[in-house]
PDB file of N, CA, C and O in Angstrom:
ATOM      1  N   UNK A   1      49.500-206.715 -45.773  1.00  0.00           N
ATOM      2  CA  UNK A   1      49.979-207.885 -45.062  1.00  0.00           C
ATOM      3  C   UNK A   1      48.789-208.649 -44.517  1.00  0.00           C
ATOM      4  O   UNK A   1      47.816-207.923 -44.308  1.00  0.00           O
ATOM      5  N   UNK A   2      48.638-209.811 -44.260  1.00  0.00           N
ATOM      6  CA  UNK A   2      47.431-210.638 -44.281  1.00  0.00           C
ATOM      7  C   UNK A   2      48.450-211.483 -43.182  1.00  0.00           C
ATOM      8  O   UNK A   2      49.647-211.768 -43.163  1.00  0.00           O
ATOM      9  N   UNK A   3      47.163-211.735 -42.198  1.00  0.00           N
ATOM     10  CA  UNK A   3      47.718-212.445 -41.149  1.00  0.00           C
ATOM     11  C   UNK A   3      46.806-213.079 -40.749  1.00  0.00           C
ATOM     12  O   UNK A   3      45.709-212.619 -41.063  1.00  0.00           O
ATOM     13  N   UNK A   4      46.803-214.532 -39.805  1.00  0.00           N
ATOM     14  CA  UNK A   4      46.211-215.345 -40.081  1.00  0.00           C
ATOM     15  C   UNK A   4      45.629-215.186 -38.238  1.00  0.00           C
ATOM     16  O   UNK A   4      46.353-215.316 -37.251  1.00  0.00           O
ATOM     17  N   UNK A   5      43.887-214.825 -38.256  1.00  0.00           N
ATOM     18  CA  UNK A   5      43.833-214.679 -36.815  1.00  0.00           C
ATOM     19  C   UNK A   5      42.664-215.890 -36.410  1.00  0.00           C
ATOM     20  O   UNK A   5      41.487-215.834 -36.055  1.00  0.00           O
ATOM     21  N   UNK A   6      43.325-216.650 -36.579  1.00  0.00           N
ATOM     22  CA  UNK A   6      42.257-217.883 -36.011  1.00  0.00           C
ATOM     23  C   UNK A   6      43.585-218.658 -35.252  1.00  0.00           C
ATOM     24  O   UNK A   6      44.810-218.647 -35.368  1.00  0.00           O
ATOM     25  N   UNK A   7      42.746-219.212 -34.560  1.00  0.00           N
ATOM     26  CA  UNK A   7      43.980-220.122 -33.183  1.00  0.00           C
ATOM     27  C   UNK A   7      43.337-221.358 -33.767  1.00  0.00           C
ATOM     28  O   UNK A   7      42.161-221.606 -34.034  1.00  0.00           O
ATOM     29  N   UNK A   8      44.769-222.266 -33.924  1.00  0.00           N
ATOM     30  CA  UNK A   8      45.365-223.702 -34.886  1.00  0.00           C
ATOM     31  C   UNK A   8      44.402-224.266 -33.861  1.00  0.00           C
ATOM     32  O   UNK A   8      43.513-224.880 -34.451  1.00  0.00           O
ATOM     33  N   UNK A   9      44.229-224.290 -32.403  1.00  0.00           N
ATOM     34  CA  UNK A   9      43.753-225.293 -31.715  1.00  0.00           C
ATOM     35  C   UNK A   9      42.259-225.536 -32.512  1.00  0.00           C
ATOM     36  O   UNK A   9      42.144-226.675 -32.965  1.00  0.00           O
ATOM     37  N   UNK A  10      41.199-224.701 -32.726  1.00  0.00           N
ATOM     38  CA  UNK A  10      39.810-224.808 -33.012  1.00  0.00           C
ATOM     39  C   UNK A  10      39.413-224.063 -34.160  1.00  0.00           C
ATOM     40  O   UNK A  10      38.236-224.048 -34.521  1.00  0.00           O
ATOM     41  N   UNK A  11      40.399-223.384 -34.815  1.00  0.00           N
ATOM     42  CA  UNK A  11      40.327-222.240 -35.741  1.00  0.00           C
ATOM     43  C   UNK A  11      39.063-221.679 -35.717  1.00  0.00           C
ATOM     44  O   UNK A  11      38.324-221.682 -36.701  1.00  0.00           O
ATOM     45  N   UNK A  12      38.666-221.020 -34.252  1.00  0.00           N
ATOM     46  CA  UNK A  12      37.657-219.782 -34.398  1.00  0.00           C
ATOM     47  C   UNK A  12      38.386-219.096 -34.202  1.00  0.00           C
ATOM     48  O   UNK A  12      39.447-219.246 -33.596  1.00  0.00           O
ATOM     49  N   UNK A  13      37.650-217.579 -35.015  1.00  0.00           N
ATOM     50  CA  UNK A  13      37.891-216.098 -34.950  1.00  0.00           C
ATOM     51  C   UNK A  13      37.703-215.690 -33.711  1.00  0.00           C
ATOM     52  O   UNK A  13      36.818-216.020 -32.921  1.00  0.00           O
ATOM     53  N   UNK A  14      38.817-214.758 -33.546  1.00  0.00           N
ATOM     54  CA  UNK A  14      38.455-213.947 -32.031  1.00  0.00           C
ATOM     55  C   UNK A  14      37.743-213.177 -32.804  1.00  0.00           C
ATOM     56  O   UNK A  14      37.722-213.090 -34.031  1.00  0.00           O
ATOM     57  N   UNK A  15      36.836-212.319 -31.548  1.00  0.00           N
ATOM     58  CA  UNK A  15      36.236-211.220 -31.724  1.00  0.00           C
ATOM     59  C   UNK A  15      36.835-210.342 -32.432  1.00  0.00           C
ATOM     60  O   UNK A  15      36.173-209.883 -33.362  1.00  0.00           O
ATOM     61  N   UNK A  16      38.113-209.873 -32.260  1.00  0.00           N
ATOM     62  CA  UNK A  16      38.869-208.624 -32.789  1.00  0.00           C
ATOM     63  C   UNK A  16      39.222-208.954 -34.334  1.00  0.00           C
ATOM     64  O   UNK A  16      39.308-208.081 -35.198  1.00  0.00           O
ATOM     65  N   UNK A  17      39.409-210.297 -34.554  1.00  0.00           N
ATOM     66  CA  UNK A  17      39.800-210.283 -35.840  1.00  0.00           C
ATOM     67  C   UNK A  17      38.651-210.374 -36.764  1.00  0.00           C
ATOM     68  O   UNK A  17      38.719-210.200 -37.981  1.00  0.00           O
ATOM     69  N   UNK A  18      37.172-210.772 -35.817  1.00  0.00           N
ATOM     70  CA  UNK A  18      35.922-210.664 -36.990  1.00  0.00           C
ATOM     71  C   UNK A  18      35.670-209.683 -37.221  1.00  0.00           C
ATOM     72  O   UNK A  18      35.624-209.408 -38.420  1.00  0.00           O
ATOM     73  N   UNK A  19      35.350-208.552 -36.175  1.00  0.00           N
ATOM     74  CA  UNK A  19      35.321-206.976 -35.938  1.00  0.00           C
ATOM     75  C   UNK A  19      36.369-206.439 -37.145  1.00  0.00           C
ATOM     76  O   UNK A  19      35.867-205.658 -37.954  1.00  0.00           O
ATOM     77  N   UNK A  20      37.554-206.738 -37.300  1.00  0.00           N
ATOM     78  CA  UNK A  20      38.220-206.099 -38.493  1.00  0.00           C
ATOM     79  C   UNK A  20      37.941-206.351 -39.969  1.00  0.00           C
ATOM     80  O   UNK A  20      38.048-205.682 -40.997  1.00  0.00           O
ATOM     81  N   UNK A  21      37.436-207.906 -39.585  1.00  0.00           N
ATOM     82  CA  UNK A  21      36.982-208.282 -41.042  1.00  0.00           C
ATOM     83  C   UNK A  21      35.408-207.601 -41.707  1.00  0.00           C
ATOM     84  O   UNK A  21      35.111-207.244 -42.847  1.00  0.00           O
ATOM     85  N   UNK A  22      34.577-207.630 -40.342  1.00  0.00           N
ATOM     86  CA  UNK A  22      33.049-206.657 -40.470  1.00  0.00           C
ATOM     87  C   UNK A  22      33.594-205.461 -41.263  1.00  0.00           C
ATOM     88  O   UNK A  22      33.133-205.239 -42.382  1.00  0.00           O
ATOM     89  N   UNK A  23      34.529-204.697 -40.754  1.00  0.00           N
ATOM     90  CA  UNK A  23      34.831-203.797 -40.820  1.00  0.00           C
ATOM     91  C   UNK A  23      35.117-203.300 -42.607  1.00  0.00           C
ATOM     92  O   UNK A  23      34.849-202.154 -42.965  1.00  0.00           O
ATOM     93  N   UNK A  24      35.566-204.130 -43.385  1.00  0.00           N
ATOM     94  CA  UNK A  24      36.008-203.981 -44.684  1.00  0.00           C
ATOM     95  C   UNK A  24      34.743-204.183 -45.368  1.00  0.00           C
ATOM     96  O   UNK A  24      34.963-204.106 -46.576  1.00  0.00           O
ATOM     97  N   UNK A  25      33.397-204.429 -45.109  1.00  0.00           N
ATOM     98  CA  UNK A  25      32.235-204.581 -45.530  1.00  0.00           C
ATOM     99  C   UNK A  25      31.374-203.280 -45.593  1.00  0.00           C
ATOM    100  O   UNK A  25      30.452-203.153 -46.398  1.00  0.00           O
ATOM    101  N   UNK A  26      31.755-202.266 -44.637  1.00  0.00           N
ATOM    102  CA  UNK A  26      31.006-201.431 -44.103  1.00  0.00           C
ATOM    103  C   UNK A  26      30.784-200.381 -45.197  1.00  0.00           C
ATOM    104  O   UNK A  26      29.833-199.633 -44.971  1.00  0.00           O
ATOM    105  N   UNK A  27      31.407-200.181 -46.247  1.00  0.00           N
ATOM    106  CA  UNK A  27      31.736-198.958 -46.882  1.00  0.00           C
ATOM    107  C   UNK A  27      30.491-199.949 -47.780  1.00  0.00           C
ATOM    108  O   UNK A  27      29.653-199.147 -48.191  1.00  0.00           O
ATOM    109  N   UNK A  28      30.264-200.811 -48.034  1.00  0.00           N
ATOM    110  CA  UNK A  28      29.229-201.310 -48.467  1.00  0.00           C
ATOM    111  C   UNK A  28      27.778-202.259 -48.136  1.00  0.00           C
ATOM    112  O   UNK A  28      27.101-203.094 -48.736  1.00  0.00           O
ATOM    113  N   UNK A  29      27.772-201.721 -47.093  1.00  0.00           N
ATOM    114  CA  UNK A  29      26.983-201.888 -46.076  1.00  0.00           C
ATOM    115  C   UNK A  29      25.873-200.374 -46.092  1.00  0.00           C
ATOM    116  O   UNK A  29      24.642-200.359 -46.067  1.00  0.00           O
ATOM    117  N   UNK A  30      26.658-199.418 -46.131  1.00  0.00           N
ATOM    118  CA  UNK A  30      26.089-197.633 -46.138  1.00  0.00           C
ATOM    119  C   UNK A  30      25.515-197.609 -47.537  1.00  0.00           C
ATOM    120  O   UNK A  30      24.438-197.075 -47.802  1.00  0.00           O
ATOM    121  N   UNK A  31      26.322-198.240 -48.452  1.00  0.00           N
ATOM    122  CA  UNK A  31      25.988-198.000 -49.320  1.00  0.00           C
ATOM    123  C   UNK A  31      24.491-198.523 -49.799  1.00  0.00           C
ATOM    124  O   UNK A  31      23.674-197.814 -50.387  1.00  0.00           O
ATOM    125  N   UNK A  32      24.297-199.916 -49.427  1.00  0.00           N
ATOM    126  CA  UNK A  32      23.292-200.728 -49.371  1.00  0.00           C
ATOM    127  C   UNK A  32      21.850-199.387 -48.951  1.00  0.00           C
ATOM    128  O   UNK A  32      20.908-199.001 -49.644  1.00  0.00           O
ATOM    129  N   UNK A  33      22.404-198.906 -47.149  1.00  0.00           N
ATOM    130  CA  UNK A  33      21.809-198.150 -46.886  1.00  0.00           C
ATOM    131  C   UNK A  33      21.001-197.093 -47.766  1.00  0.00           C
ATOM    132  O   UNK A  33      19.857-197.095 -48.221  1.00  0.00           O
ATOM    133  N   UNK A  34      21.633-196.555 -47.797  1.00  0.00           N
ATOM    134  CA  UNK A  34      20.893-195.348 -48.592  1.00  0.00           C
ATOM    135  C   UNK A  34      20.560-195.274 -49.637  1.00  0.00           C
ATOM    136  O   UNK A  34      20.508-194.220 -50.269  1.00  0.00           O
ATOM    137  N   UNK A  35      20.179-196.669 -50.167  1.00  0.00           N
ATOM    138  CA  UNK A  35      19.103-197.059 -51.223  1.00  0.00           C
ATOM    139  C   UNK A  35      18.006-196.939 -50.491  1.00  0.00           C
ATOM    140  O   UNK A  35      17.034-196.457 -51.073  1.00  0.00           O
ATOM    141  N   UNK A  36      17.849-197.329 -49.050  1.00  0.00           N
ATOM    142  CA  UNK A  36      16.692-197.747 -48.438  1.00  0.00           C
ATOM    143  C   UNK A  36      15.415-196.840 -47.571  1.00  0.00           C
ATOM    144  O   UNK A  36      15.959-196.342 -46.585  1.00  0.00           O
ATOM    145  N   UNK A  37      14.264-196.552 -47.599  1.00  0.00           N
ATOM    146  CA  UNK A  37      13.815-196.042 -46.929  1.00  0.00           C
ATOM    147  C   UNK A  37      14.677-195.557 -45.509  1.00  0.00           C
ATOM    148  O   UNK A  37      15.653-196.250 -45.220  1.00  0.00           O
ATOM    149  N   UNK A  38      14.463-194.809 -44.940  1.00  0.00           N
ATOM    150  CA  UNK A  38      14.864-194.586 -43.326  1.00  0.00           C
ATOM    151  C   UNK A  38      14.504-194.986 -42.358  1.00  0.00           C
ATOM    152  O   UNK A  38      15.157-194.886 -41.319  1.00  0.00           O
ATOM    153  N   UNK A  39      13.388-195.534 -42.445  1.00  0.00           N
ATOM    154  CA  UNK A  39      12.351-196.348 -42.044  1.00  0.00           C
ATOM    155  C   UNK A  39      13.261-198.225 -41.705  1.00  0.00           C
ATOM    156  O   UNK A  39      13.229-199.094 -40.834  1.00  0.00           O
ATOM    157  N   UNK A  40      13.629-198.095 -42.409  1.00  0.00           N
ATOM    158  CA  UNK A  40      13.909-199.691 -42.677  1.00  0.00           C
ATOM    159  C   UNK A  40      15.322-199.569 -42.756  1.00  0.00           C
ATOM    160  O   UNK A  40      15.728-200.668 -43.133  1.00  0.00           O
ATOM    161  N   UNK A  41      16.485-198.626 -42.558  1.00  0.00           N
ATOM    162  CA  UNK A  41      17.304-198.322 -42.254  1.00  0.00           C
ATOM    163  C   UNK A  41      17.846-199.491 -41.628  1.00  0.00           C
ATOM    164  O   UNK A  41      18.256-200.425 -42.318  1.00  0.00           O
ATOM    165  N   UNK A  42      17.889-199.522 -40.044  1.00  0.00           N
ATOM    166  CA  UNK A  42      18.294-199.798 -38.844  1.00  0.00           C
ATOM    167  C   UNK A  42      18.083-201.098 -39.065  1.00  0.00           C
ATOM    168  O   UNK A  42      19.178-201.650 -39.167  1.00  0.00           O
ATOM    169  N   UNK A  43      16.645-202.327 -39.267  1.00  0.00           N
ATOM    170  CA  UNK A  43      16.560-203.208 -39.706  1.00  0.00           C
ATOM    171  C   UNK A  43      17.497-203.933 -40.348  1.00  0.00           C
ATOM    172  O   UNK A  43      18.169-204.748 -39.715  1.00  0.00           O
ATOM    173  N   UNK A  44      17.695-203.718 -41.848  1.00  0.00           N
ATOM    174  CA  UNK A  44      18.319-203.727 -42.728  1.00  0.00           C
ATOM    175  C   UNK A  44      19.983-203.940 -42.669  1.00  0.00           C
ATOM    176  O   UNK A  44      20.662-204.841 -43.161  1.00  0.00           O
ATOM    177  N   UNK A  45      20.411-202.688 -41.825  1.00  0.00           N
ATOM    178  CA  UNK A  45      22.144-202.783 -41.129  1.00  0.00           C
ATOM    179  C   UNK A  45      22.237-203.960 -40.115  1.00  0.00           C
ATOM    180  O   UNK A  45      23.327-204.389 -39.738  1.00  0.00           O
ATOM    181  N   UNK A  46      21.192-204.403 -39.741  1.00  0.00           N
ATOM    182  CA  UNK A  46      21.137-205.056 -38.711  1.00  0.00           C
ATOM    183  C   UNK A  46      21.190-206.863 -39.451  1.00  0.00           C
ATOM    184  O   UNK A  46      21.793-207.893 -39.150  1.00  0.00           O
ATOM    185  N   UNK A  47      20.165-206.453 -40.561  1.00  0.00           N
ATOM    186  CA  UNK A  47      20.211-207.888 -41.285  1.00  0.00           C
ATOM    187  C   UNK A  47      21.544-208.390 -42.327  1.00  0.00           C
ATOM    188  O   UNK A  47      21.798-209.504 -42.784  1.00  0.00           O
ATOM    189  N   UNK A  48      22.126-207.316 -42.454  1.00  0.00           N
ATOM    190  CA  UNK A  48      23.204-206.826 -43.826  1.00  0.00           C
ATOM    191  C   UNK A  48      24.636-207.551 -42.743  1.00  0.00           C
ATOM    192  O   UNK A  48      25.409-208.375 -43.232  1.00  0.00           O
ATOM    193  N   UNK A  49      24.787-207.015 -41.106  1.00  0.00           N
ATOM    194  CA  UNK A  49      25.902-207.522 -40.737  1.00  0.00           C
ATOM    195  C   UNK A  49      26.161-208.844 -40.277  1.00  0.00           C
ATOM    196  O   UNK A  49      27.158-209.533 -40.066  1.00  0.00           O
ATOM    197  N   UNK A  50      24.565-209.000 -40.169  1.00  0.00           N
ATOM    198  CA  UNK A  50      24.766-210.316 -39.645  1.00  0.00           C
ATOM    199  C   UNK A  50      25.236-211.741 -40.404  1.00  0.00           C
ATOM    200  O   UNK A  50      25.822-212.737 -39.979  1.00  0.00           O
ATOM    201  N   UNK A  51      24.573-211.282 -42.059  1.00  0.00           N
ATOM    202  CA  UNK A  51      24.862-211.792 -43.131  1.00  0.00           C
ATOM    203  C   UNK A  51      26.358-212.354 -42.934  1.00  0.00           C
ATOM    204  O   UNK A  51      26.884-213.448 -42.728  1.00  0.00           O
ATOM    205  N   UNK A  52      26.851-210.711 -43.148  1.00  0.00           N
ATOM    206  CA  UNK A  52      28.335-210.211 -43.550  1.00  0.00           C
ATOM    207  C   UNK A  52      28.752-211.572 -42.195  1.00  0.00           C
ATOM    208  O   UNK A  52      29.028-212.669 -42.679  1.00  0.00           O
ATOM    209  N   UNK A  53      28.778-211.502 -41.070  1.00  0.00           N
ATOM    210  CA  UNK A  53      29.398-212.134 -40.127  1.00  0.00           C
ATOM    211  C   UNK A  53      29.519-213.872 -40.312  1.00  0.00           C
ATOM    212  O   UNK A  53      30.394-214.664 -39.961  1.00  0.00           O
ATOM    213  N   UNK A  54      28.436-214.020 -40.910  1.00  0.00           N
ATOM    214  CA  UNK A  54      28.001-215.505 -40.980  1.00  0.00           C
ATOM    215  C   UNK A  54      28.736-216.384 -42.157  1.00  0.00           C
ATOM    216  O   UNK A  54      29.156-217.528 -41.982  1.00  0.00           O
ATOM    217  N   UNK A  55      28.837-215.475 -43.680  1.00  0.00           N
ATOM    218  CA  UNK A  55      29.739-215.376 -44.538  1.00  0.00           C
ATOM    219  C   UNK A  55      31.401-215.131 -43.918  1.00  0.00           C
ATOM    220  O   UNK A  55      32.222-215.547 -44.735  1.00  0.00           O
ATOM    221  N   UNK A  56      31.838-214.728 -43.048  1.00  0.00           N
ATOM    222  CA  UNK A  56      32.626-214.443 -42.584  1.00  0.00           C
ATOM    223  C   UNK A  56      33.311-216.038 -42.036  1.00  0.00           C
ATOM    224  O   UNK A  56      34.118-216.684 -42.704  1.00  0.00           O
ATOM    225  N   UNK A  57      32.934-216.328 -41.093  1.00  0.00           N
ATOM    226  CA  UNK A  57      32.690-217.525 -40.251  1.00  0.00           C
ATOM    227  C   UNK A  57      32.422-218.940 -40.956  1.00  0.00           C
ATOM    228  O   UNK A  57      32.481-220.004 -40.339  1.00  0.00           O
ATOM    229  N   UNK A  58      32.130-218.835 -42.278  1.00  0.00           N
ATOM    230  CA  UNK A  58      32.288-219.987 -42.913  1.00  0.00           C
ATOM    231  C   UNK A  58      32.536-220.024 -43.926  1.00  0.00           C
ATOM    232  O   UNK A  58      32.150-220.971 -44.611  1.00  0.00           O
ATOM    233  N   UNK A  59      33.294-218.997 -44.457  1.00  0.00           N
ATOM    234  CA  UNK A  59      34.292-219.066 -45.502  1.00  0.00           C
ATOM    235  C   UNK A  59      35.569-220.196 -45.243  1.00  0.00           C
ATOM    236  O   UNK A  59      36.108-220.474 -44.172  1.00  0.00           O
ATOM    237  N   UNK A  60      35.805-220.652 -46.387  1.00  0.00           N
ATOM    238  CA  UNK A  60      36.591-221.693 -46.490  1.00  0.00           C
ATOM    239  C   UNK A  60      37.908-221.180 -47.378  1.00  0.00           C
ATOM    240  O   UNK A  60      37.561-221.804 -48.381  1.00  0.00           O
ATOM    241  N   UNK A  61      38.721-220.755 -47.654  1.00  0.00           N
ATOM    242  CA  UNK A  61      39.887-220.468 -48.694  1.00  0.00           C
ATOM    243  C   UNK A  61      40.219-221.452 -49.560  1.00  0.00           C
ATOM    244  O   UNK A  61      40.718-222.426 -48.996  1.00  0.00           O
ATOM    245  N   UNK A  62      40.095-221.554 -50.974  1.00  0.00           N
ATOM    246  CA  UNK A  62      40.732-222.647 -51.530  1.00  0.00           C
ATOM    247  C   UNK A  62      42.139-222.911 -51.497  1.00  0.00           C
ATOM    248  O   UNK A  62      43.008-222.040 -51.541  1.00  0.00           O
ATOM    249  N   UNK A  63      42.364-224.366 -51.402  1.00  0.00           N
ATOM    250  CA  UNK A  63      43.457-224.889 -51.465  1.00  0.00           C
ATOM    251  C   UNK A  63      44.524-224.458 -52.220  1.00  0.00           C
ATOM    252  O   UNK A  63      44.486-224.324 -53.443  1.00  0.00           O
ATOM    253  N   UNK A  64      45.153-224.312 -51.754  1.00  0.00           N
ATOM    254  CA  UNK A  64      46.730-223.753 -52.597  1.00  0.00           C
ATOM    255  C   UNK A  64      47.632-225.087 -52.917  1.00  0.00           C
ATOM    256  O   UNK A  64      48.019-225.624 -51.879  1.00  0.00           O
ATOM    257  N   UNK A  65      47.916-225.529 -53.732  1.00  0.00           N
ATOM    258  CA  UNK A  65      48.687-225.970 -53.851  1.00  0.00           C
ATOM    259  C   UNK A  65      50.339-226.112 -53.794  1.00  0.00           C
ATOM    260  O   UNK A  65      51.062-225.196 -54.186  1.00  0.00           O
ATOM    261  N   UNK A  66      50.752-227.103 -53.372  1.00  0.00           N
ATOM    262  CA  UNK A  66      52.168-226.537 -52.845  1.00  0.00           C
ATOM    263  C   UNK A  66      53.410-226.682 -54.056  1.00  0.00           C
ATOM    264  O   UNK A  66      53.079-226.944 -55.212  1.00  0.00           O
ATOM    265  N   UNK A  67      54.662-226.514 -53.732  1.00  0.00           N
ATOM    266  CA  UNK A  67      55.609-226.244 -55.005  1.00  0.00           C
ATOM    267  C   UNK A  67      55.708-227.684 -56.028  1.00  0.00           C
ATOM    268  O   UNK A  67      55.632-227.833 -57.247  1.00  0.00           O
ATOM    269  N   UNK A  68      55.828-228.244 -55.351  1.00  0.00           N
ATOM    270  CA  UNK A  68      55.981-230.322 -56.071  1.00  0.00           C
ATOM    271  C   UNK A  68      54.712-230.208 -57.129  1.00  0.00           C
ATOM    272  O   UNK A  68      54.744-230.257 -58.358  1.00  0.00           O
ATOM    273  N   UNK A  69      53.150-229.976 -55.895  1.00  0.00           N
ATOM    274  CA  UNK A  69      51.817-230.181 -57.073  1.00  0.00           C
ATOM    275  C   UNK A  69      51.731-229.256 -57.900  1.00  0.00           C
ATOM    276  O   UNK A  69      51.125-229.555 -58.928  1.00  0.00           O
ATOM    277  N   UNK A  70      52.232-227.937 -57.805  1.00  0.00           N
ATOM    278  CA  UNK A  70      52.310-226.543 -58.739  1.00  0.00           C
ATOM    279  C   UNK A  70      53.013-227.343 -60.046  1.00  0.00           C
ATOM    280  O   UNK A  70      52.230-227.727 -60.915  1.00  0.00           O
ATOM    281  N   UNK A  71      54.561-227.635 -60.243  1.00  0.00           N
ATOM    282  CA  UNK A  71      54.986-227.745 -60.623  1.00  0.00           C
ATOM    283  C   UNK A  71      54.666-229.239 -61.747  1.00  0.00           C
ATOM    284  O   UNK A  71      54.930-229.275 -62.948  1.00  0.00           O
ATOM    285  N   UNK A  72      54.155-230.151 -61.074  1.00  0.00           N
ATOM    286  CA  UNK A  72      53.696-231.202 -62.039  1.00  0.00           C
ATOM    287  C   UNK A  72      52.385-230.615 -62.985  1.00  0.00           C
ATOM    288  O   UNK A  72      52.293-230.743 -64.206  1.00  0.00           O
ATOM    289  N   UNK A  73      51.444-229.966 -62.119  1.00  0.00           N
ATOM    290  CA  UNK A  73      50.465-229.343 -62.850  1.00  0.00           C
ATOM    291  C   UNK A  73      51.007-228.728 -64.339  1.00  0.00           C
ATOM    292  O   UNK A  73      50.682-228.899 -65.514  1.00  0.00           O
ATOM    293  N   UNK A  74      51.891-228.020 -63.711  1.00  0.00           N
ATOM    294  CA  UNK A  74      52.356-227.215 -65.112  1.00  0.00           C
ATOM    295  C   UNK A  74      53.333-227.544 -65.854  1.00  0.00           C
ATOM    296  O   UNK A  74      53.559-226.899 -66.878  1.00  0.00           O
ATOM    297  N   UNK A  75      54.079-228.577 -65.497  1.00  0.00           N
ATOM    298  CA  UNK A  75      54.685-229.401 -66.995  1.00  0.00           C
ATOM    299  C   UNK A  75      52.895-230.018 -67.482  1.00  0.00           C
ATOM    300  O   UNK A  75      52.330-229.503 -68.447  1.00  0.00           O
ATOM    301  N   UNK A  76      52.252-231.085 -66.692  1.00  0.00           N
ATOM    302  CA  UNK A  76      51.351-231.307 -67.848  1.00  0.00           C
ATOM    303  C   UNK A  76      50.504-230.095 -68.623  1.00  0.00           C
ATOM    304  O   UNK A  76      49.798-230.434 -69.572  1.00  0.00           O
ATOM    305  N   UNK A  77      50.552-228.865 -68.286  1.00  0.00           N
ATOM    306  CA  UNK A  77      50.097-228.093 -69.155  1.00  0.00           C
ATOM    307  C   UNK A  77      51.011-227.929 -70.559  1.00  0.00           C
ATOM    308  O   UNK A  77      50.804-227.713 -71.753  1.00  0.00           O
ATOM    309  N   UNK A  78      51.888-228.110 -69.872  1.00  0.00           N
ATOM    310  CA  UNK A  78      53.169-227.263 -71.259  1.00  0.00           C
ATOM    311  C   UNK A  78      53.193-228.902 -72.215  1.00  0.00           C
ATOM    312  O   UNK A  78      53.167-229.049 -73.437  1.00  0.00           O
ATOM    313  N   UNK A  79      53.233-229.638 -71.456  1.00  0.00           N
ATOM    314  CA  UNK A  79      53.183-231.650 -72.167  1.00  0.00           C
ATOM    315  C   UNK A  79      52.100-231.637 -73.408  1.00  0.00           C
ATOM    316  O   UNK A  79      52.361-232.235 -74.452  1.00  0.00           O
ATOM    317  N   UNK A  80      51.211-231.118 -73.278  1.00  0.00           N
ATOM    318  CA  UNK A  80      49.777-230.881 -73.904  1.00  0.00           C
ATOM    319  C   UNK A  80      49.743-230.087 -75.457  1.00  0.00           C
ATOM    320  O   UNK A  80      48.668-229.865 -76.013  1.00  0.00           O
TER     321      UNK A  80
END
């Protein structure tokens, strides 16, 4: 189920809903890790989430189109 956690007024993310979204990154985030020296570990997680957060925060979703534009789209496919 996918739910939509940005508030209509300014559509920023609360904290809790970026924190969940960080969260689905992480299993590849470790993974990243332990390619890496140990050394450069901590660095690295540090540069990897911030990424992840920033990508997060300005992701855009493409447009969906609604049933009327769906539907003309695809008679002119089938027209063709």
């Amino acid at each position: 189920m996918m739910t939509n956690n940005r508030t209509p007024k300014n559509q920023r993310m609360s904290e809790e809903a970026l924190y969940e979204e960080l969260q689905k990154f992480e299993p590849f985030i470790q993974q990243a890790l332990r390619q890496t020296s140990y050394q450069e570990r901590e660095d690295l997680q540090q540069e990897l989430r911030l990424k992840c957060i920033e990508k997060i925060l300005t992701y855009e979703p493409p447009e969906v189109p609604g049933f009327w534009e769906y539907k003309r789209r695809y008679e002119q496919q089938t027209d063709e």
